[in-house]
GURO-246442 format. One record per residue (C-alpha): x, y, z; chain. Coordinates in steps of 0.2 Angstrom, whole numbers, plus 5000, padded with zeros to 4 digits. Layout:
REM GURO-246442
(node (X; Y; Z); "A"),
...
REM end
This chain:
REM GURO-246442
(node (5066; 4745; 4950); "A"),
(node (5049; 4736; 4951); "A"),
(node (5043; 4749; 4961); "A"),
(node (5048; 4764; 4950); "A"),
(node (5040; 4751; 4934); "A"),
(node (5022; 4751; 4943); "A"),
(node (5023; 4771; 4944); "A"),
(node (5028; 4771; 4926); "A"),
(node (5013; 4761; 4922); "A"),
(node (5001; 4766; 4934); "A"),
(node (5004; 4786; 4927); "A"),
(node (5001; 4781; 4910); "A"),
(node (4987; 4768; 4912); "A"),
(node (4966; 4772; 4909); "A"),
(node (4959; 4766; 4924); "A"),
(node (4939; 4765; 4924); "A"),
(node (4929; 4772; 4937); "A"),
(node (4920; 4766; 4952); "A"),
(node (4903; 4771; 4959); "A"),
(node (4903; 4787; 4966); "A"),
(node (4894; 4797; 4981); "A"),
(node (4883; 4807; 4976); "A"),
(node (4889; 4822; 4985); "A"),
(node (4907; 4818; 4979); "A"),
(node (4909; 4833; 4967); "A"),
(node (4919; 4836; 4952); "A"),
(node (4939; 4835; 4951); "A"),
(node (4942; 4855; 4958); "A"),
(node (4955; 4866; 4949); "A"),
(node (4974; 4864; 4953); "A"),
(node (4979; 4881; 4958); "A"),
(node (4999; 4886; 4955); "A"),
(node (5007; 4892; 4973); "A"),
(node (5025; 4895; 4976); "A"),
(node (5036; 4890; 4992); "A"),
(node (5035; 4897; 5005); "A"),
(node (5016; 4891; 5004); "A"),
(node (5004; 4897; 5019); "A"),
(node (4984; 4898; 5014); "A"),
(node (4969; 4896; 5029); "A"),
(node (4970; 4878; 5031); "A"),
(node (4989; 4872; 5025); "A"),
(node (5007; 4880; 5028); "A"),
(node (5022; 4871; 5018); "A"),
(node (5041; 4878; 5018); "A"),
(node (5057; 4871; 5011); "A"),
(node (5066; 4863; 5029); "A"),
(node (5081; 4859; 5019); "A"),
(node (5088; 4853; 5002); "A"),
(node (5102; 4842; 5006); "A"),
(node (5088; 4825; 5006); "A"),
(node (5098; 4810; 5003); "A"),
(node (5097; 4805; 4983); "A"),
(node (5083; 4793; 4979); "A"),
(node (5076; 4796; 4996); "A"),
(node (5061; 4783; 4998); "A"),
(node (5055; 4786; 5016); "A"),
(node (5057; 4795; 5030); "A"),
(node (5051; 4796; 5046); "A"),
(node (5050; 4807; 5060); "A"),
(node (5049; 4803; 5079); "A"),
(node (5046; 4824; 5081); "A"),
(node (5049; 4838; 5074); "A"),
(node (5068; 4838; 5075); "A"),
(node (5074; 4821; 5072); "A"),
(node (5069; 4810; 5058); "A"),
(node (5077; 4796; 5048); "A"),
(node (5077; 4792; 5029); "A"),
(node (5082; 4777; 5018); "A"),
(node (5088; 4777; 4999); "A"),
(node (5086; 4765; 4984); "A"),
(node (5105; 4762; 4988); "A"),
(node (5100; 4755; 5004); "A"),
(node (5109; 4768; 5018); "A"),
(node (5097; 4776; 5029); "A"),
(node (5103; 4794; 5035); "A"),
(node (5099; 4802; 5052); "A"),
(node (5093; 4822; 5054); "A"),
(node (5092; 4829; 5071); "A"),
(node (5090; 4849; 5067); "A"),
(node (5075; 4844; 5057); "A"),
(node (5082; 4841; 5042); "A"),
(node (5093; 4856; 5037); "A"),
(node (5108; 4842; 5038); "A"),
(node (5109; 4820; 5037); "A"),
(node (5121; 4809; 5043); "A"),
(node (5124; 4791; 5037); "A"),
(node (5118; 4781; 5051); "A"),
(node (5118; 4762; 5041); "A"),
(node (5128; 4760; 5024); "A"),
(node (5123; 4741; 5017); "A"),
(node (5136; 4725; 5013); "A"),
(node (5125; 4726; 4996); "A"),
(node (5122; 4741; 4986); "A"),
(node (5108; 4734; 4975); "A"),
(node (5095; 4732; 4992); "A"),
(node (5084; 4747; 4991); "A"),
(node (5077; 4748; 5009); "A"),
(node (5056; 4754; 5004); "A"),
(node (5051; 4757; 5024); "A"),
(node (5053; 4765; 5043); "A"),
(node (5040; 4760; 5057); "A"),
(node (5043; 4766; 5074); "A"),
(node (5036; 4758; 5089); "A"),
(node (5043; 4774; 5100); "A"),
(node (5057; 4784; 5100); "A"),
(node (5069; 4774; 5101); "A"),
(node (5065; 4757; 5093); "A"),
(node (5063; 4755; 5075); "A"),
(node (5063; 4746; 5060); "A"),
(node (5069; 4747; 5041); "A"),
(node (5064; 4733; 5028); "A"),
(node (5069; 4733; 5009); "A"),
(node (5077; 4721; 4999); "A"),
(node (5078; 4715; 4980); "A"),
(node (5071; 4696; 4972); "A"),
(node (5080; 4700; 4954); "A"),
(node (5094; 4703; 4948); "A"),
(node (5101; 4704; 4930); "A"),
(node (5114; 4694; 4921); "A"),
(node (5118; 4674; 4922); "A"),
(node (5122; 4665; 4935); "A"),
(node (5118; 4682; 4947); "A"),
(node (5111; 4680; 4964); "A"),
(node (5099; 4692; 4970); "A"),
(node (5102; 4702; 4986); "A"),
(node (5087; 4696; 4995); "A"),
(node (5077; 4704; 5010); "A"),
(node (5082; 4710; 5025); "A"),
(node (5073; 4720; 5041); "A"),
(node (5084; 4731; 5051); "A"),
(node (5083; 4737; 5070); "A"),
(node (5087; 4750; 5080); "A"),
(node (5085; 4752; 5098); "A"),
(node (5096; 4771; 5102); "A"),
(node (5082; 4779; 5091); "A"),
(node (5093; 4775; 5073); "A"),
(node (5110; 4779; 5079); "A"),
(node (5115; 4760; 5076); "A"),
(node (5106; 4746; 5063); "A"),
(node (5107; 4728; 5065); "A"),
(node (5100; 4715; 5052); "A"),
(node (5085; 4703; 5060); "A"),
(node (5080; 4697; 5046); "A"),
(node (5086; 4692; 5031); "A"),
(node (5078; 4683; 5015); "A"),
(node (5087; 4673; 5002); "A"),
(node (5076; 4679; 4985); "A"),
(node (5063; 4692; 4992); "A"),
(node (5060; 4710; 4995); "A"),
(node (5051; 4716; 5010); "A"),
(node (5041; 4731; 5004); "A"),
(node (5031; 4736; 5019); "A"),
(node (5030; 4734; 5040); "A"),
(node (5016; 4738; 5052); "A"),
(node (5014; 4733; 5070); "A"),
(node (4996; 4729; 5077); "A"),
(node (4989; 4736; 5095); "A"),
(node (4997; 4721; 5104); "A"),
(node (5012; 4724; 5096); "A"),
(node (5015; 4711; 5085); "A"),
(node (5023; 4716; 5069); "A"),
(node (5020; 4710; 5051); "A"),
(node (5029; 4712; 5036); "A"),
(node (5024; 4710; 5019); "A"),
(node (5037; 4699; 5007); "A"),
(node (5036; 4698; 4987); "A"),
(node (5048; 4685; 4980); "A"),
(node (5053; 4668; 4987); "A"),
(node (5047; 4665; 5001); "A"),
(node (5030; 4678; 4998); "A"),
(node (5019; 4680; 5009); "A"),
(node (5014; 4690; 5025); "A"),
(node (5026; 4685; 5041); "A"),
(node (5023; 4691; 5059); "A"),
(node (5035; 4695; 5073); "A"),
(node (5029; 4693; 5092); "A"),
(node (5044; 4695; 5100); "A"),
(node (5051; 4714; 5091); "A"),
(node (5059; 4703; 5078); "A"),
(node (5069; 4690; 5084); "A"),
(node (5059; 4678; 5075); "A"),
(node (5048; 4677; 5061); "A"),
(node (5034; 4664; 5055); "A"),
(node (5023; 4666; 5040); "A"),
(node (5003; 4668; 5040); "A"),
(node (4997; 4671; 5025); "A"),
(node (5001; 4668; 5005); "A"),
(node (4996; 4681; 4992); "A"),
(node (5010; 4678; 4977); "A"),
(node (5019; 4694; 4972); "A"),
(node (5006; 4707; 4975); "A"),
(node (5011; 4717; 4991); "A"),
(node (5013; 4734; 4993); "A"),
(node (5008; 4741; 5009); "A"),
(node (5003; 4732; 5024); "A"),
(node (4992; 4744; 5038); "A"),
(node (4982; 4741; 5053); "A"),
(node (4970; 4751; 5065); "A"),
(node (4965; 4749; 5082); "A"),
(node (4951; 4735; 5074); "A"),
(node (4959; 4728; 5060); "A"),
(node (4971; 4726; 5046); "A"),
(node (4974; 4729; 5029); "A"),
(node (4984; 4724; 5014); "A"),
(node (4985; 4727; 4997); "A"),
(node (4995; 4729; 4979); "A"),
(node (4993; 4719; 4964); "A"),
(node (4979; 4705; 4960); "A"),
(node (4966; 4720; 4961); "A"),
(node (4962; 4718; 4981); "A"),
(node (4961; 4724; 4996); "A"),
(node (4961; 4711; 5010); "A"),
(node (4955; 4714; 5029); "A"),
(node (4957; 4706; 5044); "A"),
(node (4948; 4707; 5060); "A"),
(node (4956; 4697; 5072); "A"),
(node (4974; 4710; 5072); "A"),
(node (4982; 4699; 5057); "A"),
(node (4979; 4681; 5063); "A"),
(node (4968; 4678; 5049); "A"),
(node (4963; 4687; 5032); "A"),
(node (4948; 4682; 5024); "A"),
(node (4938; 4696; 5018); "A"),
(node (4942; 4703; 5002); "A"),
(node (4939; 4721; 4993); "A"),
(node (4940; 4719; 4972); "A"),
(node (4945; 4734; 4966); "A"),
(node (4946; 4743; 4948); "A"),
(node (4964; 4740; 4942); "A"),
(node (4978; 4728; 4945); "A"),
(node (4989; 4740; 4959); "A"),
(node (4985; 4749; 4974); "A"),
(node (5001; 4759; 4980); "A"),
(node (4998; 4766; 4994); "A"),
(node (4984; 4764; 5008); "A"),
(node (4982; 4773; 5025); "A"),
(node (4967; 4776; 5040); "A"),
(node (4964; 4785; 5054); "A"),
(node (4951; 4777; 5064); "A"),
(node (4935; 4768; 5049); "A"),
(node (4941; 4782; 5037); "A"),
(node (4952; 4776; 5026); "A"),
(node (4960; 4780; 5009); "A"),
(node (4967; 4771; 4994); "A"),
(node (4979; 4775; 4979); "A"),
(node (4974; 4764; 4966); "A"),
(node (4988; 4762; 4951); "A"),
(node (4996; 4782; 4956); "A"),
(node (4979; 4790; 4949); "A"),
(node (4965; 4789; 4958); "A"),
(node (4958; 4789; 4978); "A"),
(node (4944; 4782; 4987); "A"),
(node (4937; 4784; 5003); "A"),
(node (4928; 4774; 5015); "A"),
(node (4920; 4779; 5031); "A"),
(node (4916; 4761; 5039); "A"),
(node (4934; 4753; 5039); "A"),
(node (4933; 4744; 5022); "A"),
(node (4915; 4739; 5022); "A"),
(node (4910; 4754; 5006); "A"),
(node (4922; 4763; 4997); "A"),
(node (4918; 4778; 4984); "A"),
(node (4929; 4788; 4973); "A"),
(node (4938; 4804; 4978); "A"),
(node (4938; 4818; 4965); "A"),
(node (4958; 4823; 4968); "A"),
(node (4965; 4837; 4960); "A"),
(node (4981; 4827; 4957); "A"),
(node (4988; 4820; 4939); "A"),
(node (4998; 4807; 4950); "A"),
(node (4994; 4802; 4967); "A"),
(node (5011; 4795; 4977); "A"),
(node (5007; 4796; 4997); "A"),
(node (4990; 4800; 5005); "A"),
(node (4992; 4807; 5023); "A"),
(node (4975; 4799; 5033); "A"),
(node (4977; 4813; 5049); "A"),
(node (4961; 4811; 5055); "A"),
(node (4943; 4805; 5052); "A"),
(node (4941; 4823; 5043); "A"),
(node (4958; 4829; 5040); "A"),
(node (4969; 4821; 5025); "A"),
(node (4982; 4827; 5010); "A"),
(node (4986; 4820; 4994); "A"),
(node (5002; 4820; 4991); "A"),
(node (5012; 4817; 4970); "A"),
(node (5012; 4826; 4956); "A"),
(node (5001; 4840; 4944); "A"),
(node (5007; 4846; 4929); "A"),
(node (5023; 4844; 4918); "A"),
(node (5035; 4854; 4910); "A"),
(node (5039; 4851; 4893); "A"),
(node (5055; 4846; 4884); "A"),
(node (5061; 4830; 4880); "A"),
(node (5063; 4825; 4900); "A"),
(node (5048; 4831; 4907); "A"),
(node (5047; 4835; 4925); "A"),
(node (5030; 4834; 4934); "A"),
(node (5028; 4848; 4947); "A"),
(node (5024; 4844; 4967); "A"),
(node (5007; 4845; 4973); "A"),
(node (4995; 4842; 4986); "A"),
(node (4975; 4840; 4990); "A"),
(node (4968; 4843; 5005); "A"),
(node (4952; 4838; 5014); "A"),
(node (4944; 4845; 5029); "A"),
(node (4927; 4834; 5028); "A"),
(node (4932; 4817; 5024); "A"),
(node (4935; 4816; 5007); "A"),
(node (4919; 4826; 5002); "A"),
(node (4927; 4841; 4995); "A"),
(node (4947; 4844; 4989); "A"),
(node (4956; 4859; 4985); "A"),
(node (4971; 4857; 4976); "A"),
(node (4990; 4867; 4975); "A"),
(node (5005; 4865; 4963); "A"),
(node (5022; 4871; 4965); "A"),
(node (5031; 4873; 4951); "A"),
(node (5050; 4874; 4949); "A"),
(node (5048; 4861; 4964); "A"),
(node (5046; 4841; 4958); "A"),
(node (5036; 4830; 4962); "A"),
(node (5031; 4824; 4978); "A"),
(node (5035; 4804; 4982); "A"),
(node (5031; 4803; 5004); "A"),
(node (5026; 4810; 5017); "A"),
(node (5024; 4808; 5035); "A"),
(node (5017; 4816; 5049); "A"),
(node (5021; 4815; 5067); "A"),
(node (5007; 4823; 5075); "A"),
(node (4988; 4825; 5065); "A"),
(node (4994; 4842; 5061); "A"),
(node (5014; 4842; 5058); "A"),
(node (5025; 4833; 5046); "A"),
(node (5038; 4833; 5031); "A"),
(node (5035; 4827; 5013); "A"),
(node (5050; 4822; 5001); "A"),
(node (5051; 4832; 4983); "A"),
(node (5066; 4826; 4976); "A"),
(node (5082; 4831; 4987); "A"),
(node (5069; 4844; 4996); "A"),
(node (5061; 4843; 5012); "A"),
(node (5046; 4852; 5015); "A"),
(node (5040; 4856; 5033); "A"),
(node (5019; 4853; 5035); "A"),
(node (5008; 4863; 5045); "A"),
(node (4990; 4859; 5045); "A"),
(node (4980; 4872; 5052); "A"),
REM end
């Protein structure tokens, strides 16, 4: 639920702008496409429209075989790339939305969710939790587990520590050396986590308190700091020093130098959910253009892509199709990306 409460704010707020590049051009048209999609740089097709309900990540260890979890906490198993799903992990607890997969190869992986609130009195929250798999998702077991806390994101760094990002009681970052058994905590930053991320020479992490916080030293330490225009980043990704950021669902930025500078992106997108860094040149945007009308609007996929490293964007809606909430890619040039109970198949040309 506090998830789905920042996209409702961050889609509604007026955020300022940053400084801009001076060869970063205006916002380019949204032009209206239909699925199939094929163009000269981007092919997208519909893989299937049996996605599990609520669907909040997936991820694919190639093109055949992926996995997916739910706000209801079960994380389904495709292997015919995602045509059909199969419940691989149902949860004691409904009420433990599970936000993330990381795969360190093919066959071991880990989930992490969890909830820190709960409603009525007397009611005890649900807690966090870390799940793992070592037969490629066929079975889950629980390694971690946290009294009043969410875990919202995980990422492993080159030597192969992992780290997850908790907000709640206890909050903070806490890292993992030996593939989860155990856990200690390295850093406090209150409840402002969303997505924790690192490259081959550092780490990120970011959410609310209007930040962006690096580490060079593969998440020993943290201490540099990025202030940024509005209170929540959602998403964050790099491939090699470029790097994006999603600040509040609305805009992107860009930096070419691993965090050092960073400069607004002029995206085609109303909303902004995922941004696919594939590499230094190569990323999409991934969310939402425009709306139907009516009393329940629903907002139509989209995406943005750029082939010079943020530079220049071109821009694609697809109506009668909504809106897109995650992506991911298992090579630099094939993926899937979520659109309700649709998954579309990715081809980057």
């Amino acid at each position: 639920m506090k998830n789905l409460l920042l996209l409702a704010v961050g889609l509604l707020a007026t955020l300022s702008s940053c400084k801009k590049d001076a060869d970063l051009h205006q916002s380019p048209e949204l032009a209206s496409g239909s699925l199939p999609f094929e163009s000269a740089r981007l092919k997208i097709t519909v893989a299937g429209t049996s996605l599990p309900s609520n669907t909040l990540d997936i991820f694919f260890v190639n093109e055949t075989t992926g996995l997916a979890t739910t706000y209801d906490g079960k994380i389904y198993r495709t292997t015919d790339q995602g045509a059909n799903w199969s419940a691989q992990y149902t949860p004691a607890l409904a009420d433990q939305p599970l936000y993330q997969l990381l795969f360190t190869d093919q066959q071991l992986g880990y989930a992490v969710g969890g909830k820190s609130s709960c409603g009525g009195t007397g009611c005890v929250p649900p807690g966090g939790i870390v799940l793992k798999t070592d037969d490629g998702g066929s079975t889950w077991r629980k390694v971690y587990t946290g009294s009043q806390n969410e875990i919202v994101s995980i990422a492993a760094n080159k030597n192969g520590s992992l780290f997850i990002a908790a907000n709640g009681f206890p909050a903070g970052l806490f890292r993992s050396t030996d593939a989860g058994a155990s856990w200690q905590l390295v850093t406090t930053a209150g409840n402002s986590f969303s997505k924790i991320v690192f490259t081959d020479n550092a780490g990120f992490y970011t959410g609310g308190g209007a930040q962006i916080v690096k580490s060079t030293d593969a998440g020993a330490t943290w201490p540099s700091k990025t202030v940024v225009s509005y209170n929540y980043v959602n998403d964050l990704a790099f491939s090699n020093e470029r790097g994006y950021y999603v600040l509040g669902y609305s805009q992107a930025f860009t930096t070419s130098n691993a965090g050092t500078s960073w400069q607004q992106v002029q995206s085609p997108l109303t909303s902004i959910s995922k941004v696919s860094a594939l590499t230094p040149s190569s990323a999409l945007l991934w969310g939402g253009g425009h709306s139907t009308g009516g009393e329940y609007p629903i907002q139509y996929a989209a995406v943005g892509q750029t082939t010079d490293g943020g530079k220049t964007w071109t821009g694609t809606e697809f109506p009668g199709t909504t809106r897109v909430s995650t992506a991911y890619f298992y090579t630099p040039k094939q993926g899937y990306a979520v659109a309700g109970n649709t998954l579309l198949k990715v081809t980057v040309k």
